[in-house]
C-alpha positions as CSV (number, residue, x, y, z in Angstrom):
1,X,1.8,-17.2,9.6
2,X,4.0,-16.4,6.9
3,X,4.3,-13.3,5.0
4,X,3.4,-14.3,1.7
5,X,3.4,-11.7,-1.5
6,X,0.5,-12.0,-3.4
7,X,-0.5,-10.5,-6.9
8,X,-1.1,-6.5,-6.9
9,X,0.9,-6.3,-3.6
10,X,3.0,-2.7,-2.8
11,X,6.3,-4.1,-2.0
12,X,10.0,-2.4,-1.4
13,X,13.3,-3.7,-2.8
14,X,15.5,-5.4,0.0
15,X,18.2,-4.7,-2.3
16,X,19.9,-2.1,-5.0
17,X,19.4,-3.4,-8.8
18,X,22.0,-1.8,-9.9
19,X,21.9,-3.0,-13.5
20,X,18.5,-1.4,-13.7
21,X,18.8,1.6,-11.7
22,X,16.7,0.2,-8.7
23,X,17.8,1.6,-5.5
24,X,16.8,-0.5,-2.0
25,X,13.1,0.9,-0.7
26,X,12.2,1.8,-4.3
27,X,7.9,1.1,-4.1
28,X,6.1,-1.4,-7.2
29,X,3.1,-3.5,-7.2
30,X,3.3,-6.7,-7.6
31,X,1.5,-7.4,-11.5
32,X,2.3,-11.1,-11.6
33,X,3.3,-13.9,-9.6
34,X,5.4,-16.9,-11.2
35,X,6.3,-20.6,-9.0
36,X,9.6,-20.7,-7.0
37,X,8.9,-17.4,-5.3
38,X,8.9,-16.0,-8.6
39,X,7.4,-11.7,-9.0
40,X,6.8,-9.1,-12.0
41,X,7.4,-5.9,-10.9
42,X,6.2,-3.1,-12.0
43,X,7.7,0.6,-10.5
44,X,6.1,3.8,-11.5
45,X,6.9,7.5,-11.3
46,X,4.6,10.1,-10.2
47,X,3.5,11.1,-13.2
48,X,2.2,7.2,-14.0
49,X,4.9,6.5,-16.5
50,X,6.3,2.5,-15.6
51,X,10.2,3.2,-15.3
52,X,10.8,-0.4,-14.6
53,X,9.2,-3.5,-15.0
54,X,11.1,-6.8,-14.0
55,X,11.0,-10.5,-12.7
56,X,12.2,-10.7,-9.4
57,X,12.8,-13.3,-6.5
58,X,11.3,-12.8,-3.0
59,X,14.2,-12.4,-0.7
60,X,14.2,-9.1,-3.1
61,X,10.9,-8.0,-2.0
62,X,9.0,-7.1,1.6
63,X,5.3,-6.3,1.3
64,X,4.1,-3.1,2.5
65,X,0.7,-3.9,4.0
66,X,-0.7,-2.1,6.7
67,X,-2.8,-4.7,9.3
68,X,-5.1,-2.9,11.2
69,X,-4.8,-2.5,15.0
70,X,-8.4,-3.5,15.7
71,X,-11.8,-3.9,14.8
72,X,-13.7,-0.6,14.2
73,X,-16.2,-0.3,17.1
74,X,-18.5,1.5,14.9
75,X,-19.2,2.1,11.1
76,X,-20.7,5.4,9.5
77,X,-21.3,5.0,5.8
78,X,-19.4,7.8,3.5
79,X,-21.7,10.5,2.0
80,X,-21.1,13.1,-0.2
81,X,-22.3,16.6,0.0
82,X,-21.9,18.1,-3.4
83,X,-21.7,22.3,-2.7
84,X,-21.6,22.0,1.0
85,X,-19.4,23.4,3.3
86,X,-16.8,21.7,5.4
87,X,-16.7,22.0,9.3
88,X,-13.4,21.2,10.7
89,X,-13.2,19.6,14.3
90,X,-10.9,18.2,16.8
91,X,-11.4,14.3,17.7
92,X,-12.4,15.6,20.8
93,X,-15.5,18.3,19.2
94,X,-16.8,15.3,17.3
95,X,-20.4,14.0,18.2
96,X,-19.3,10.4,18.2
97,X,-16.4,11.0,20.6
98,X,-18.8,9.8,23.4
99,X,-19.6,6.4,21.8
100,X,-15.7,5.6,21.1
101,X,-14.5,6.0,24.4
């Protein structure tokens, strides 16, 4: 299976840009993808200001994607509890501990 990048991907640079200050491992999302392996890059600072945004070819890019391991054995749906407190457990205190193992 190849490792294609598709649009709104996290990738790293493979490689310093030096003529745009853009050191190797510098983090952007990918905010458009052209033909011939073709990317626009956007990188942004902390703060959310875009310091650099840029064509660039995909031997210049990896994608950072995180593949899961498994299959969740088990799904609890989120709720929120507006003014409640919060208990802090182990993984081995919690109820459901039983069920996972």
């Amino acid at each position: 299976m190849k490792n294609e990048i598709q649009l709104l991907d996290v990738v790293a640079l493979t490689m310093d840009i030096p003529k745009h200050n853009l050191v190797r491992g510098e983090i952007g999302a990918v905010v458009e993808c052209y033909p011939n392996d073709g990317y626009e890059v956007e990188f942004i600072a902390l703060d959310g200001y875009t310091y650099a945004l840029l064509a660039l070819r995909g031997n210049q890019l990896i994608p950072l994607r995180q593949k899961p391991q498994r299959m969740a054995k088990l799904t609890i749906p989120a709720t929120i509890f507006v003014n409640q407190p919060v208990e802090i457990m182990t993984a081995a205190e919690h109820p459901l501990q039983a069920i996972s193992a």
